[in-house]
LUMGU-986848 format. One record per residue (C-alpha): x, y, z; residue number from 1; residue in one letter. Coordinates in Angstrom, 1 decimal. Layout:
<sites>
<site xx="X" yy="Y" zz="Z" seq="NUM" type="a"/>
...
</sites>
This chain:
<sites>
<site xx="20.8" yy="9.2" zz="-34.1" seq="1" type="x"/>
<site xx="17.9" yy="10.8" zz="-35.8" seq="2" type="x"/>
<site xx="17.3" yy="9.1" zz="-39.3" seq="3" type="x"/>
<site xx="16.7" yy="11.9" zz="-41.8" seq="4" type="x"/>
<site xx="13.0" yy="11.7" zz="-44.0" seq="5" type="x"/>
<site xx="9.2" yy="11.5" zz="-42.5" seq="6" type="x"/>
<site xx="9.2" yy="11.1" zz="-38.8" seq="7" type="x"/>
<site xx="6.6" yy="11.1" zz="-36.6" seq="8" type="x"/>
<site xx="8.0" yy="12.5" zz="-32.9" seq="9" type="x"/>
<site xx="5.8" yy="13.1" zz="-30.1" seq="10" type="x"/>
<site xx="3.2" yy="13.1" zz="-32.1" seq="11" type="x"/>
<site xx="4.3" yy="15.9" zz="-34.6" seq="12" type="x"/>
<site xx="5.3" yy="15.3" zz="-38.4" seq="13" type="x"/>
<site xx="8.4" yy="16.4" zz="-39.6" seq="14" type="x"/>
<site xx="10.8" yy="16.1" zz="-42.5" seq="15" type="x"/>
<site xx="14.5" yy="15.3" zz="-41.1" seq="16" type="x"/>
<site xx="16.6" yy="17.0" zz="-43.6" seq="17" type="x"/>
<site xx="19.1" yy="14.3" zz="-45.3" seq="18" type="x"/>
<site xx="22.8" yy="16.2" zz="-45.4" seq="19" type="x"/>
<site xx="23.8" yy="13.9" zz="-48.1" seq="20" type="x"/>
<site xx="20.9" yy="16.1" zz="-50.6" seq="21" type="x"/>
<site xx="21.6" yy="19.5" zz="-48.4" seq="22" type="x"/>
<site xx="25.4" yy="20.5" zz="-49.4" seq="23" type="x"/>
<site xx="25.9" yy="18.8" zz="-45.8" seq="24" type="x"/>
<site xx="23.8" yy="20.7" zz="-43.9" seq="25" type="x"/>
<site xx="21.1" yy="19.8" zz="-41.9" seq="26" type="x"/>
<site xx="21.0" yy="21.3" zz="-38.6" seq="27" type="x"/>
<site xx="21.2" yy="25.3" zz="-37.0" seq="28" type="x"/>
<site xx="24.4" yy="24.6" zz="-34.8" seq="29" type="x"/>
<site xx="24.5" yy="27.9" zz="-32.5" seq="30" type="x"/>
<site xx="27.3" yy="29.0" zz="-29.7" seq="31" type="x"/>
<site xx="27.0" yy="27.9" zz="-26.1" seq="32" type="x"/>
<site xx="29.2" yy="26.6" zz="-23.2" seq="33" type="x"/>
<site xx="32.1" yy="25.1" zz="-24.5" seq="34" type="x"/>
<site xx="31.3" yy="25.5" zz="-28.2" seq="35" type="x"/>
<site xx="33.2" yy="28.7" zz="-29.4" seq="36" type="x"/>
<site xx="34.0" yy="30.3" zz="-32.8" seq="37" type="x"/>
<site xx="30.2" yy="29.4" zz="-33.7" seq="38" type="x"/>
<site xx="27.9" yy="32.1" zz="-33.8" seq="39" type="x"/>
<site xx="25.0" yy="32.7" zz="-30.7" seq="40" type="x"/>
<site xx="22.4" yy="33.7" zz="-32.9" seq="41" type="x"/>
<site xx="20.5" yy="32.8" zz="-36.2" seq="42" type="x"/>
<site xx="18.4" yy="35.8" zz="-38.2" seq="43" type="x"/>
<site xx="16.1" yy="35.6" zz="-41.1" seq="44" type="x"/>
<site xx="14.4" yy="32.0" zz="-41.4" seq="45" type="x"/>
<site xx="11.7" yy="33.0" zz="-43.6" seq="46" type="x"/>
<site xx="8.6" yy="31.1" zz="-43.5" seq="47" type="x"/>
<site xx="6.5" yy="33.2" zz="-45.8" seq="48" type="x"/>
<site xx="3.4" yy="31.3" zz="-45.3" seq="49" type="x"/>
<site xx="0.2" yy="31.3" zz="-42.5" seq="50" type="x"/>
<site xx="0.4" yy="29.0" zz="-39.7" seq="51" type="x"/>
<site xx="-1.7" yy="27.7" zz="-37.0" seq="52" type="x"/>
<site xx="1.0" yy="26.4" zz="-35.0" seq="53" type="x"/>
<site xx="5.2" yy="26.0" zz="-35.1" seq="54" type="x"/>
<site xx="7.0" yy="22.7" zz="-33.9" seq="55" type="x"/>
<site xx="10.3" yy="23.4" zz="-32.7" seq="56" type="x"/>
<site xx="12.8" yy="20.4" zz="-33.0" seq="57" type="x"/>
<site xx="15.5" yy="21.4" zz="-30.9" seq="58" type="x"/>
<site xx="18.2" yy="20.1" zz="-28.3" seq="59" type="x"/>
<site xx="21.1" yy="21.7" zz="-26.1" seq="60" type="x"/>
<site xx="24.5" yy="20.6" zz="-25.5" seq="61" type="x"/>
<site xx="25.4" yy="22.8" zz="-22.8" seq="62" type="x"/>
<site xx="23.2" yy="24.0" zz="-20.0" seq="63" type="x"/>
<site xx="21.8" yy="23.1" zz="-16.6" seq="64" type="x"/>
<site xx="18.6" yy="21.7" zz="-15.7" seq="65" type="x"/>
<site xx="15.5" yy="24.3" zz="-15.3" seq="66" type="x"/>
<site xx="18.0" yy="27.0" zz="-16.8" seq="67" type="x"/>
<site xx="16.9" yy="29.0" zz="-20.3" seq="68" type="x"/>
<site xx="19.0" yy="27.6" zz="-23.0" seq="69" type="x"/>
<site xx="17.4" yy="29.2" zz="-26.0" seq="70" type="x"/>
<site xx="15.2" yy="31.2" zz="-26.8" seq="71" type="x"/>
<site xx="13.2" yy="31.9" zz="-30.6" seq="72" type="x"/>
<site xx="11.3" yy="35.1" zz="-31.6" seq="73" type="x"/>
<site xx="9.2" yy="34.7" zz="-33.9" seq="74" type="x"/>
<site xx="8.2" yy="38.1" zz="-36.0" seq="75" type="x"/>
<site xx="4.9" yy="38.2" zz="-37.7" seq="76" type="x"/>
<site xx="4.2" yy="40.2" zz="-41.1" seq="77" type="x"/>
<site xx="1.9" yy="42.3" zz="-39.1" seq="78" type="x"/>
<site xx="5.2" yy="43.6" zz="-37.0" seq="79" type="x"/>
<site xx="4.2" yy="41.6" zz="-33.7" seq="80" type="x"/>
<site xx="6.6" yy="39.6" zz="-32.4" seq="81" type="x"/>
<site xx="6.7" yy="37.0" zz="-29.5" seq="82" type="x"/>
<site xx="9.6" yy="35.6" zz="-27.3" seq="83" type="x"/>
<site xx="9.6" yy="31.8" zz="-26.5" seq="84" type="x"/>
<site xx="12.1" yy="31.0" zz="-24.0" seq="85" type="x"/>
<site xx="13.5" yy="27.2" zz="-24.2" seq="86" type="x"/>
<site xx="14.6" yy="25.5" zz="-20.9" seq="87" type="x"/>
<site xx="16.9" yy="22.9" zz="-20.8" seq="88" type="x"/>
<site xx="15.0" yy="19.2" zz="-19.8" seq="89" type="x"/>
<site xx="11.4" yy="21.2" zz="-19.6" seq="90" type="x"/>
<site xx="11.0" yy="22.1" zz="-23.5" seq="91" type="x"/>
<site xx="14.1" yy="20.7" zz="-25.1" seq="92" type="x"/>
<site xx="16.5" yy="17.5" zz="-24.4" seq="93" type="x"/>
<site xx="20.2" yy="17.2" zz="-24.4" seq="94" type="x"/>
<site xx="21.3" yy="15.9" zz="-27.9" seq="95" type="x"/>
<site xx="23.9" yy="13.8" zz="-26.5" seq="96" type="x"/>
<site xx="20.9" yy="11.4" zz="-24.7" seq="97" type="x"/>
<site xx="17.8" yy="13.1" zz="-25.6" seq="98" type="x"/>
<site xx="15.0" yy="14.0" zz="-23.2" seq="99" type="x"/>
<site xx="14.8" yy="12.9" zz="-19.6" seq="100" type="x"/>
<site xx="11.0" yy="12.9" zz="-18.5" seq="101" type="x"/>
</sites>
């Protein structure tokens, strides 16, 4: 249910991805739960550019309230690195019916 192009959600820009203009793709689908033969982890999304802030749009399909469902680390040129854990209806929203608060 989320129309690819400009959308505005919670108050944060982004640009949807349209599959149709993508080869098909438009999403990171990782393992979890019941989904198998899908790898757990994605490497190397470059971004190659300063920022003053990342906007994560994410859901689960399989987890359980308060538990950690994801997690990102993002790696800095400078060789820092941070860890941001994602729990399931906290930070993130199943994708079958979207957040609960």
């Amino acid at each position: 249910s989320l129309t690819p192009g400009k959308r505005n959600l919670g108050g944060v820009p982004f640009h949807v991805i349209d599959p149709k203009e993508n080869g098909n793709r438009a999403c990171i689908v990782l393992a979890g739960g019941k989904l198998a033969g899908v790898s757990e982890e994605a490497h190397g999304i470059p971004v190659n550019r300063e920022a003053k802030a990342f906007h994560f749009l994410h859901a689960y399909g399989y987890g359980k309230k308060g538990e950690t469902c994801a997690k990102y680390i993002v790696r800095y040129a400078n060789g820092n690195s941070v860890e941001i854990p994602v729990i399931c209806e906290v930070n993130t929203g199943s994708w079958w019916g979207g957040a609960k608060t």
